[in-house]
C-alpha positions in Angstrom: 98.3 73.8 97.4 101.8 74.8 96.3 101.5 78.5 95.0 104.0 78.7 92.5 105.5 82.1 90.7 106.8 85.7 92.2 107.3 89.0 91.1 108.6 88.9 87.4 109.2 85.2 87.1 107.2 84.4 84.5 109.3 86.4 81.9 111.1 83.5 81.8 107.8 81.1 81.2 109.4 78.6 79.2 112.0 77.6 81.6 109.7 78.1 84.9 107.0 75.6 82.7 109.7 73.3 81.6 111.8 72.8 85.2 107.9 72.2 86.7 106.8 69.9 83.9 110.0 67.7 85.5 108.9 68.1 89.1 105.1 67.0 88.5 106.2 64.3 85.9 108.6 63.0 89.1 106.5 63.5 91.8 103.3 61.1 89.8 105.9 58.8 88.6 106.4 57.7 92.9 102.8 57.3 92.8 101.8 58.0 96.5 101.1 61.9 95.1 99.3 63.0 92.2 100.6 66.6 91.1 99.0 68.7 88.4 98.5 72.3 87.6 95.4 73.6 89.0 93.1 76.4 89.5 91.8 78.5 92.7 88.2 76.7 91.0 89.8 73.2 91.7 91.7 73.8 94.8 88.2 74.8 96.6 86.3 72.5 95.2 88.5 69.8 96.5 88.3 71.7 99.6 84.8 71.6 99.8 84.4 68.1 99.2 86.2 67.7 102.5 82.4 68.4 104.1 84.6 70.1 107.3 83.4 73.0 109.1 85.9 76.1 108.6 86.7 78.8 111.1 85.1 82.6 110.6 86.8 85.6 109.7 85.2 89.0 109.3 87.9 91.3 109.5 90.6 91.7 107.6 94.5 91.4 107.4 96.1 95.1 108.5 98.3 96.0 109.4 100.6 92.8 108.5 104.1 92.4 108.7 106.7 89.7 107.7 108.8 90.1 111.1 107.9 91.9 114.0 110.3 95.0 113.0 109.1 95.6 109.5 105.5 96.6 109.0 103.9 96.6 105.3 102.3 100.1 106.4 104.3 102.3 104.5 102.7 102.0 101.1 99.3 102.9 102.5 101.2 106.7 101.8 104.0 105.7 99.2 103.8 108.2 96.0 100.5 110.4 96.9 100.8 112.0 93.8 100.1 109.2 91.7 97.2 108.2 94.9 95.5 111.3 93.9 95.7 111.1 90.6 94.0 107.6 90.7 91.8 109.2 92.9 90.6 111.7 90.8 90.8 109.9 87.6 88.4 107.0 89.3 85.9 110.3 89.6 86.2 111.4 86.9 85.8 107.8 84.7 82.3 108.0 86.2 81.3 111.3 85.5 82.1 111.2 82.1 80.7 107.5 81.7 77.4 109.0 82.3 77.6 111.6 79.8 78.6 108.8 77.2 75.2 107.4 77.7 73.3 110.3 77.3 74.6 110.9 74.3 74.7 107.6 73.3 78.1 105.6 72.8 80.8 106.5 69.9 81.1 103.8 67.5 84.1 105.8 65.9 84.9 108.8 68.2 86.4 109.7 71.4 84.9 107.2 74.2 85.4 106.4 77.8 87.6 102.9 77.3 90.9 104.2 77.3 90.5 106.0 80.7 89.0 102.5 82.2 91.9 100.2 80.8 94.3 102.8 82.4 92.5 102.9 85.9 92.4 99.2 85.3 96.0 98.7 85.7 96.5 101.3 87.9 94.6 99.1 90.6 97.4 96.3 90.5 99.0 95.5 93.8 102.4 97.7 93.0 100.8 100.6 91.5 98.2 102.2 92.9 99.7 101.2 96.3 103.1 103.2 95.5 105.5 100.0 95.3 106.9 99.9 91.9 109.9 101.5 90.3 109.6 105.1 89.6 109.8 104.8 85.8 107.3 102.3 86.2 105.1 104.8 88.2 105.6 107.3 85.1 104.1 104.8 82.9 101.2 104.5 85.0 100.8 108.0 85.3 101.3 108.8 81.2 98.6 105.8 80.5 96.1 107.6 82.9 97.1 110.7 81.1 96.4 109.6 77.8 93.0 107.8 79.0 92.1 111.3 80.2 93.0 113.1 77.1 90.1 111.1 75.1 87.6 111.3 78.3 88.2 114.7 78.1 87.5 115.0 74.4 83.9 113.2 75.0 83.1 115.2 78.1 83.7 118.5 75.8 81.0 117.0 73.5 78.4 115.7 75.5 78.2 118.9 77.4 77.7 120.8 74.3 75.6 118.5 72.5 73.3 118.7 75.9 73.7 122.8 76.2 72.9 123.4 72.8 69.9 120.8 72.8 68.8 120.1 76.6 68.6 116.5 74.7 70.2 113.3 74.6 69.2 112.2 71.1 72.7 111.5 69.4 74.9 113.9 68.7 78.6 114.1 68.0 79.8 117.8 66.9 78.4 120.5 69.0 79.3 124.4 68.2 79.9 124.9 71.9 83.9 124.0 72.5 83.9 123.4 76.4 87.6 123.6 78.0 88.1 121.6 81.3 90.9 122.5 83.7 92.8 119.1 85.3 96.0 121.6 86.2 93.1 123.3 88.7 94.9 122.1 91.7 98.0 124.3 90.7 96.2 127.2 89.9 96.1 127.0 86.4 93.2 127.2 84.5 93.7 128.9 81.0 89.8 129.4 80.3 89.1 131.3 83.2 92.3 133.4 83.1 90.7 134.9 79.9 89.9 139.3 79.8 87.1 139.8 80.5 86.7 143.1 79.0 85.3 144.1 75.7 81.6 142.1 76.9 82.6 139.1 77.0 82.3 136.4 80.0 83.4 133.6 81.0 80.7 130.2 81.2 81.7 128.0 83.8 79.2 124.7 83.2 79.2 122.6 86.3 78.4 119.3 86.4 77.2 116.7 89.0 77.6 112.9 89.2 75.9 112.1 92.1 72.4 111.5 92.4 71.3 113.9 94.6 70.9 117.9 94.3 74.0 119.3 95.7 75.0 122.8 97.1 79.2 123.7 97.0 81.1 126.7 97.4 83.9 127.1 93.5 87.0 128.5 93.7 88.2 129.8 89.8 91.5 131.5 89.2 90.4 135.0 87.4 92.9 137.8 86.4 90.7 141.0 87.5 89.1 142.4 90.6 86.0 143.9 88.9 83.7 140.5 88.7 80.3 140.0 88.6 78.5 135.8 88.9 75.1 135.5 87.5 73.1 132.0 87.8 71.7 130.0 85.4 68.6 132.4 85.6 70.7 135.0 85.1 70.7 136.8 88.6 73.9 137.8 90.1 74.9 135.8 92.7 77.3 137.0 95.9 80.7 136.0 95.0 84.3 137.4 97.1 87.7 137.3 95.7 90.6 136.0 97.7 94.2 137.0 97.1 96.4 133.5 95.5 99.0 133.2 98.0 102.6 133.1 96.4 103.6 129.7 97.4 100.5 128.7 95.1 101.5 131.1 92.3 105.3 129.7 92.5 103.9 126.1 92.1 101.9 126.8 89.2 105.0 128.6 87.6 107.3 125.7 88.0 105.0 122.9 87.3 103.3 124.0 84.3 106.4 124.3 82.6 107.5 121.1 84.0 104.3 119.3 83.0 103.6 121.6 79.7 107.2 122.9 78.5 106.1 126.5 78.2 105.9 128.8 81.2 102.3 130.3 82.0 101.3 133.4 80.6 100.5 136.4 83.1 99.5 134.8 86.4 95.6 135.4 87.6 95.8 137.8 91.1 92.4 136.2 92.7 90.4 133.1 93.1 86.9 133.9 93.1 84.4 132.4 95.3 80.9 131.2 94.9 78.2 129.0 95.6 76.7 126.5 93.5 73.6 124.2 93.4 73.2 121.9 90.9 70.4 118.8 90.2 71.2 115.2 89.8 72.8 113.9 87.4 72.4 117.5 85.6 73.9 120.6 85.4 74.3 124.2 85.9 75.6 127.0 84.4 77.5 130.3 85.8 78.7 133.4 84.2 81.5 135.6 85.4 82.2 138.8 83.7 83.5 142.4 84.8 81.0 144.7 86.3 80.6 147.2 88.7 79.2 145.3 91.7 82.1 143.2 91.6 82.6 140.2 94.7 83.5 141.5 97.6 86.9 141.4 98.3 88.3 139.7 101.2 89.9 141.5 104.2 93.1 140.8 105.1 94.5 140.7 108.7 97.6 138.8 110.6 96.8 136.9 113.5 98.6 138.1 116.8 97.0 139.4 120.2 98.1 143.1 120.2 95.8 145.8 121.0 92.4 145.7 119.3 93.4 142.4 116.9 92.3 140.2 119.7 89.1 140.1 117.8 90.8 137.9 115.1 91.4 134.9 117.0 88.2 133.5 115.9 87.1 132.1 112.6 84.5 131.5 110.5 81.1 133.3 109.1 78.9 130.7 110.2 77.4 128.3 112.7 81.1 127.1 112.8 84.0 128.4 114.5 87.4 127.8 114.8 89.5 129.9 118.0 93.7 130.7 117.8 95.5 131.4 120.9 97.9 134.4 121.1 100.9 132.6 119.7 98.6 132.2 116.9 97.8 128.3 117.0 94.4 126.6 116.5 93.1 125.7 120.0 89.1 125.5 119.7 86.2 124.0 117.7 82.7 125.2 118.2 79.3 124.6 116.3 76.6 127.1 117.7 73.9 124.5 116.1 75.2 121.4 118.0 76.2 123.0 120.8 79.6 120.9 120.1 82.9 122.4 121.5 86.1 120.8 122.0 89.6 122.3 122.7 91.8 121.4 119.7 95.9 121.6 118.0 97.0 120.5 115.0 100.8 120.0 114.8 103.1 118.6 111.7 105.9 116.0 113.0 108.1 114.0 110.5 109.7 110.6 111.3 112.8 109.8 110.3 113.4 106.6 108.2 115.5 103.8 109.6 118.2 103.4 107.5 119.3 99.8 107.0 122.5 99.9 108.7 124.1 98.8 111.7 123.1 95.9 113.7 119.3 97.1 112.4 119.2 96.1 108.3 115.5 97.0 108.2 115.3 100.0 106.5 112.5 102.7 106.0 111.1 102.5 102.2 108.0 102.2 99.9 106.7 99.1 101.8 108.0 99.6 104.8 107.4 102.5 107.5 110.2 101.4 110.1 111.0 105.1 111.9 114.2 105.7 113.5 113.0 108.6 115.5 110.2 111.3 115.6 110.9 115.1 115.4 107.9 117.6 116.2 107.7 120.6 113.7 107.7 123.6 115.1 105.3 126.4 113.8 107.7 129.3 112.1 107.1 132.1 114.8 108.6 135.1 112.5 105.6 134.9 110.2 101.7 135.3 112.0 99.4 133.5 110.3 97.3 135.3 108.0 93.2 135.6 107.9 91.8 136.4 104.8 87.8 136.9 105.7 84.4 137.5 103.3 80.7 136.9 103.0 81.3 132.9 101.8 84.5 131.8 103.7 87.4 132.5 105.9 90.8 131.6 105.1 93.9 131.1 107.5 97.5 131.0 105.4 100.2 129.9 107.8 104.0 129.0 106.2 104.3 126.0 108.9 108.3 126.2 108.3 110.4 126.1 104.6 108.4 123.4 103.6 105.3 123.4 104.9 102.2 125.8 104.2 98.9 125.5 105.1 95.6 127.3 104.6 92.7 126.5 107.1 88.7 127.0 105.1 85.8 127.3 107.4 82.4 128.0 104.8 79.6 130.4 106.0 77.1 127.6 104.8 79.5 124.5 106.0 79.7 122.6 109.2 83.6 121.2 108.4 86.9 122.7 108.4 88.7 122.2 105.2 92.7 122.3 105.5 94.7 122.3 102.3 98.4 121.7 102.6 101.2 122.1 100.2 104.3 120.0 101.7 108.1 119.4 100.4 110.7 119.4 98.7 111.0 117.2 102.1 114.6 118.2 102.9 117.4 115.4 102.7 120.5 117.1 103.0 121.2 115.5 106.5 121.0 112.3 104.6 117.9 111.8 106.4 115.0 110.0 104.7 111.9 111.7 106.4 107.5 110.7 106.4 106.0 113.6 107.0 102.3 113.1 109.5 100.3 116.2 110.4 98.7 115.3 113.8 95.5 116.5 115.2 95.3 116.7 119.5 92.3 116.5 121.4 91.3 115.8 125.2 88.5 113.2 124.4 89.3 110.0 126.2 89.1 107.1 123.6 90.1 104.3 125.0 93.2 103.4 122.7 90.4 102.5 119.7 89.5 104.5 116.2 88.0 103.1 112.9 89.1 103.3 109.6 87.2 102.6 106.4 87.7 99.5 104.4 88.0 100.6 101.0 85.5 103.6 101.6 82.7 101.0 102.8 82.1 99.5 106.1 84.5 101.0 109.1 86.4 98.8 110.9 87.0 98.8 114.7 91.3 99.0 115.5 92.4 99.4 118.8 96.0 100.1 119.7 98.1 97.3 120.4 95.4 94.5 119.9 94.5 92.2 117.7 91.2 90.3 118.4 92.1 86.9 116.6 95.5 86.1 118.5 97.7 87.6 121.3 99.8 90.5 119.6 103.2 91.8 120.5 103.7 95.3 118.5 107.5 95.9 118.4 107.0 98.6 116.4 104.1 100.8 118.3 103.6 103.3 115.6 104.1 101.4 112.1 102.3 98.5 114.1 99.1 100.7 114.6 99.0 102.4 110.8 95.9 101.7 109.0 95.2 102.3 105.2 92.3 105.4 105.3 90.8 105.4 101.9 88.1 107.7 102.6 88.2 108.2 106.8 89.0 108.0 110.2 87.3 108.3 113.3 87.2 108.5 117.3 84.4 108.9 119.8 84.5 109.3 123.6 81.1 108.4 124.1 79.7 112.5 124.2 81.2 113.0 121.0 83.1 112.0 117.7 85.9 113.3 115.3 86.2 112.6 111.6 88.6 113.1 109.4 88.0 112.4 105.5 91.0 112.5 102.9 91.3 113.3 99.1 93.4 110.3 98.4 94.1 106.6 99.8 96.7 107.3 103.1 98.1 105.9 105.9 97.0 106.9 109.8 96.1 106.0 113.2 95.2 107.4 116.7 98.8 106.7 118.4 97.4 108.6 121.6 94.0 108.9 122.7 92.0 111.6 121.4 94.7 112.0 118.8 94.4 111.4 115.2 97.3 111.7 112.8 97.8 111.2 109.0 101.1 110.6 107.0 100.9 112.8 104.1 104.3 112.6 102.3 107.2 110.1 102.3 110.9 110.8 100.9 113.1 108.0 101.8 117.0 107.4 100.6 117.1 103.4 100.9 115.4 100.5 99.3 113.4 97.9 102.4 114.9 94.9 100.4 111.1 94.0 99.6 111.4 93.8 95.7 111.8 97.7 94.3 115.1 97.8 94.1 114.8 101.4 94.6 114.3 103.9 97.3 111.5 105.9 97.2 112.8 109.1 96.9 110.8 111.0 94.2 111.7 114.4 92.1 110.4 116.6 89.7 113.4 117.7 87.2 113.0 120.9 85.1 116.2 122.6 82.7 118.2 119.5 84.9 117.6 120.9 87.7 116.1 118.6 90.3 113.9 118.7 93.5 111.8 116.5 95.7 108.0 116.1 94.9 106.1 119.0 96.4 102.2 117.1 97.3 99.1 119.8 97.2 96.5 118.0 99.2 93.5 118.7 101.3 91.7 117.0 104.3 88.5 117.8 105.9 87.3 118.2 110.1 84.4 117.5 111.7 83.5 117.2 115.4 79.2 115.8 116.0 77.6 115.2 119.0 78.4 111.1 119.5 76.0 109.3 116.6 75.7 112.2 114.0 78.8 111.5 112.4 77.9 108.7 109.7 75.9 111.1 108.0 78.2 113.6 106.9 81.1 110.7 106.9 79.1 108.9 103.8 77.1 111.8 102.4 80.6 114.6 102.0 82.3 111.1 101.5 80.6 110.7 98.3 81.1 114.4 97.2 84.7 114.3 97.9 84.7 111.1 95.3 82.5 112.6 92.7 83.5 116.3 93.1 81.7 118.8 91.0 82.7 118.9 87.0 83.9 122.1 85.5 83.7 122.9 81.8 84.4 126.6 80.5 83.7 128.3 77.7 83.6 132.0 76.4 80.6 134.1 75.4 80.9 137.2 73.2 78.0 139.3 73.6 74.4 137.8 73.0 72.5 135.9 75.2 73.2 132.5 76.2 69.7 131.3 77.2 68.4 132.0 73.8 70.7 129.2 72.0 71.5 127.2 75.0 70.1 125.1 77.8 71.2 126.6 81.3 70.1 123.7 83.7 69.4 120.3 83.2 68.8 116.8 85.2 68.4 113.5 83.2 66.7 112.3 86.0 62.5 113.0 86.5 62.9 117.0 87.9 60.9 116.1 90.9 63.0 112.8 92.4 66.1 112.6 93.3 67.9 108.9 94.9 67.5 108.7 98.4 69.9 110.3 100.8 71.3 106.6 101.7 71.9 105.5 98.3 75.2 105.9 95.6 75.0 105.5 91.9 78.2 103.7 91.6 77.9 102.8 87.6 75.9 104.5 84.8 77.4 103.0 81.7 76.5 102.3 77.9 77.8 99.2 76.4 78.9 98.2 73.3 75.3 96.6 72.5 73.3 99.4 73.4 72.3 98.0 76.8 73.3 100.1 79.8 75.3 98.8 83.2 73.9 100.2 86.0 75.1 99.8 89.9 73.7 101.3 92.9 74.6 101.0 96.8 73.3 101.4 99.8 76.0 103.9 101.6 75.5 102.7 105.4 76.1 99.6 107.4 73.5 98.3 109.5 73.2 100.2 113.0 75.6 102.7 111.8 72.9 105.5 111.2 69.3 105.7 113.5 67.9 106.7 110.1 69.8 106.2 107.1 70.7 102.4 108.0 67.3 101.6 107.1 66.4 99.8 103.6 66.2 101.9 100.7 64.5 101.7 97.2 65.0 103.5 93.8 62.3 104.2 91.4 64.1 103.6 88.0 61.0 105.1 86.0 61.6 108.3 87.9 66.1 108.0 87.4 65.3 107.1 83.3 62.0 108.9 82.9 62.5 109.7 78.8 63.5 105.9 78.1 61.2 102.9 78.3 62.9 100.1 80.1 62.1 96.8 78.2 64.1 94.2 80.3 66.0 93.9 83.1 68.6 91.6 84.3 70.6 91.2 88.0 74.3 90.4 87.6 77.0 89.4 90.1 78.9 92.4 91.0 81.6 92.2 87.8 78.4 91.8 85.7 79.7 88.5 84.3 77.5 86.1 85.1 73.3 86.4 86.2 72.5 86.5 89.5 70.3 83.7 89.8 72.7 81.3 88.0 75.4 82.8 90.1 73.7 81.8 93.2 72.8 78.7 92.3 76.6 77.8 91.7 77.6 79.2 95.3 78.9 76.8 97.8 77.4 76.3 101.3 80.3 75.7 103.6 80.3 74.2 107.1 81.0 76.9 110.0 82.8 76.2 113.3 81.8 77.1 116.4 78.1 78.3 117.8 75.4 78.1 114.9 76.0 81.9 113.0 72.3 84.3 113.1 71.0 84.6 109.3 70.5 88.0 109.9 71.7 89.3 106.6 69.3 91.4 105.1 68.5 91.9 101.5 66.6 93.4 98.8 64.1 91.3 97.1 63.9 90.6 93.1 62.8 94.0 90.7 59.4 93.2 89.7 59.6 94.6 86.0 56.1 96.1 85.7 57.2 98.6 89.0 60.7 98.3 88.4 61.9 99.5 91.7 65.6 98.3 93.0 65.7 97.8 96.8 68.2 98.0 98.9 69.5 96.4 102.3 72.4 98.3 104.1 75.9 97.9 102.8 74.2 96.3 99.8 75.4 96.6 96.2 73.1 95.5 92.9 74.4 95.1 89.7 71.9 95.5 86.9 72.1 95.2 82.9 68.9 97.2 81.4 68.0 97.1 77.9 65.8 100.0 76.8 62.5 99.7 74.4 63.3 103.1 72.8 65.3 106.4 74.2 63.3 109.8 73.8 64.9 113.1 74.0 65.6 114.4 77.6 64.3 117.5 78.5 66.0 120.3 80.2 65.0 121.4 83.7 
């Protein structure tokens, strides 16, 4: 095989075509070759014909590198805006693909396809990754925008077609308007920011994807401190208010106008706080409005060690606790139910870009992580960190240094930590490019080996320095030791493990044992010679004025007693993926449960999909038929529970639509199973004879029509229905 073409040749098709027309005309006309164009089809078949045995591999590639000083492990990080943005966009697309079938597909109106073709593209190899040109990255960004803009439009609808009827008979031009809030992340959120005076209130509808009942704690952006929450049965609910720190208010100032052209009107004062439970594939609905039992609001306190504050040097409502020392850093976890404690810091450290110049011409850039040096941040001590406490949470706000502020969640009903950081304009005025890691320190002995997730399924064993297919030489022990973590990382010591899970893809390791760290930002001032042209040095202009990107992110903490981990690792994993939907309208007097449907599931009320098991596709297609994915969420001995088969009931998931036919598919749904497997090729393996141990599930029997499922497994399924009946709400 001679692979032929490169970045961006084949603008230039007709020449490439017409120079290798001459070389394969030249090379057949010697006759001991034959040369022709080919196919990866014909290439293995040719291959296979060989009858030879072939080596095994089961693990992948990372981290690789074309010379020992220049490791492809910067891009795991590279442009974590546009990361997130895939991130929740990818969410998002299923969510609303969902609601398109329940309504039934738009011949003529807004529809889901637009969003799709965009998060298409955006999983090329230079875009999601962070390695193209930044007006390249804008494009990808704008076609994701404009994808969202119709998604959003058919979200709107199918919400209020299904409030106003509980049904999912067709429908296309609901009364209820619902506004969605994708600014949320910046503190902006015009629907909620509405007066509440005069009787009206504010409808927050909140919608959930997965396929399980799910309990969360929302966090809205209101302007008043009088606030009532009623459920969908219309009881009030306990709710607090927390004060919106002012580095969040002075984001939302700058960016709205940057992303909007019009500066915000009068900023809201409070976020206000409360829990949530909503059914599968179903919704729920919330109403805030001013009252006299308003949420509690939180106390505020700094964290120092004088006199009778010494009581604020723990944390947290609940079973969970987190413990500062008198300088007012993090230095203990403890969980009353698992009787796990372990002694703790979490530190931010930047590393500073190799430059490129000298005898060294590697340089630091949006492939390449090639630091120069590593500086530890150290923690502002002018300013104590700040607790905000109430009934549902505890908040610690600490401004890290200029550029760096942090607040620290620990949930009454949670058993995690939740850290939210907002980081940059990383500072280059000492012509320094700079990746910015926030590092968390522990005392557990792990033996120089972590896992990381490959692509949010099966974790992979990595230990420092090593390589299990060939003797390894790192040159380079931190790049050489960076992983991509698309959902988590982990360590264990054997008592117990920590996990880490992340809202977009990023780069990490464990460069210590018992130490985990995480690159959240990069800023870099020269190109790595790999094919950008560019270096990765990102702003956001506004009147001409321009500054580095400022990333608002979040990460979440868990220490379990060794073995406990998986569960919250895959079942918060799939949360964080398919986070909670909010749509808002306004009421004006009159009751909403007398026009509108407050709850609903389209699954039957009474099932829900097991614990181990994702709904990874609900989708109509353009026939009518519906695409339909499920997977089983754990690897094989990764759970003493959950790893064990699972089955769906897809009576009980479609209980108002007959299913007439069903029909397996190969995971791109472009081919049937069987025929698929029929086609397969059995190749020889080298070495010792290989244990058929791979489990699956067996064929859907369409009179019982239940989908099993082995671990780690995914099925691919193309239903067509007899007839759809209405939906009824919960």
């Amino acid at each position: 095989m001679f692979t032929m073409g490169t970045d961006f040749k084949y603008q230039y098709a007709e020449s490439w075509f017409r120079q290798m027309d001459k070389l394969i005309h030249y090379v057949n006309k010697d006759g001991r070759v034959n040369a022709l164009y080919s196919t990866p089809s014909i290439y293995t078949d040719a291959k296979f014909s060989t009858n030879e045995p072939w080596p095994l591999k089961t693990n992948d590639f990372f981290p690789y590198a074309d010379n020992p000083n220049a490791y492809w492990t910067g891009y795991f990080t590279s442009r974590p805006a546009l990361k997130r943005y895939v991130r929740m966009m990818s969410g998002y697309y299923l969510a609303a693909r969902q609601l398109e079938f329940f309504i039934g597909k738009s011949k003529s109106g807004s529809t889901t396809d637009s969003l799709g073709d965009a998060l298409a593209l955006a999983q090329h190899h230079d875009a999601v990754t962070g390695t193209e040109k930044q007006h390249v990255a804008n494009d990808y960004a704008k076609r994701l925008s404009i994808g969202y803009k119709k998604a959003e439009e058919l979200v709107s609808t199918s919400l209020g077609c299904l409030s106003e009827s509980g049904s999912n008979s067709r429908c296309s031009s609901p009364t209820t308007k619902f506004g969605q809030c994708p600014l949320l992340n910046i503190t902006y959120c015009p629907p909620s920011e509405m007066n509440l005076s005069q009787g009206k209130s504010l409808v927050v509808l909140v919608y959930n994807s997965l396929g399980w009942k799910r309990e969360d704690v929302l966090r809205i952006p209101v302007m008043s401190d009088s606030i009532v929450v009623h459920d969908s049965e219309g009881k009030e609910i306990e709710s607090q208010l927390l004060p919106i720190a002012n580095v969040s208010l002075n984001l939302r100032d700058r960016h709205v106008k940057v992303y909007l052209g019009t500066s915000p009107a009068a900023s809201p004062k409070f976020w206000v706080a409360f829990p949530a439970s909503v059914p599968p594939l179903g919704f729920s609905t919330y109403f805030i409005s001013s009252g006299k039992r308003s949420a509690s609001i939180s106390s505020t306190s700094t964290l120092n060690s004088q006199g009778n504050e010494s009581r604020n040097l723990q944390v947290g409502q609940g079973r969970l606790k987190l413990h500062y020392d008198a300088a007012g850093s993090l230095s203990k976890y403890s969980d009353s139910k698992t009787q796990v404690e372990a002694n703790f810091e979490q530190k931010y450290k930047y590393y500073i870009g190799q430059d490129g110049s000298g005898d060294d011409p590697q340089a630091s850039g949006a492939y390449i992580f090639r630091p120069k040096d590593v500086v530890p941040i150290k923690t502002d001590g002018q300013v104590p960190p700040t607790i905000l406490r109430g009934p549902i949470l505890d908040e610690v706000h600490q401004q890290i240094n200029p550029w760096i502020y942090q607040i620290t969640r620990v949930y009454k009903g949670k058993d995690y930590v939740e850290t939210e950081f907002i980081v940059g304009p990383i500072p280059v005025d000492d012509e320094n490019g700079k990746e910015l890691s926030t590092e968390i320190i522990t005392s557990m002995a792990t033996n120089k080996t972590f896992y990381t997730d490959s692509s949010g399924r099966d974790f992979i064993k990595r230990v420092r320095d090593y390589r299990s297919e060939w003797k390894i030489e790192v040159n380079q022990p931190v790049a050489g030791n960076y992983y991509p973590i698309n959902l988590g990382i982990y360590v264990e010591d054997g008592s117990k493990e920590l996990s880490i899970l992340v809202d977009r893809s990023v780069g990490g390791s464990s460069i210590k044992d018992g130490q985990i760290e995480l690159m959240l930002h990069r800023r870099l001032l020269n190109d790595d010679g790999r094919g950008v042209a560019e270096a990765l040095e990102e702003k956001v202009c506004l009147d001409d004025q321009c500054e580095g990107l400022v990333i608002e992110g979040k990460y979440y903490l868990k220490i379990d007693p060794q073995g406990d981990g998986a569960r919250w690792r895959r079942t918060f994993g799939q949360e964080l993926y398919s986070p909670l939907l909010l749509a808002f309208t306004e009421q004006d007097g009159g009751n909403w449960a007398n026009s509108h449907v407050s709850s609903f599931s389209a699954m039957d009320p009474t099932y829900s999909l097991p614990e181990n098991v994702a709904l990874l596709t609900l989708e109509e297609l353009e026939d009518g038929s519906v695409l339909l994915r499920l997977a089983h969420l754990y690897e094989a001995g990764e759970h003493k529970d959950l790893s064990a088969p699972a089955s769906v009931d897809l009576k009980r998931v479609f209980p108002d639509n007959k299913i007439g036919k069903i029909i397996e598919t190969s995971l791109s749904a472009n081919q049937e199973r069987a025929a698929m497997e029929k086609k397969r090729l059995k190749w020889k393996v080298a070495g010792p004879p290989q244990k058929e141990n791979v489990v699956r599930g067996g064929p859907v029997d369409p009179s019982k029509l239940v989908v099993e499922l082995a671990p780690m497994e995914i099925r691919t399924f193309i239903i067509s229905f007899e007839h759809r009946l209405a939906a009824h709400p919960i």
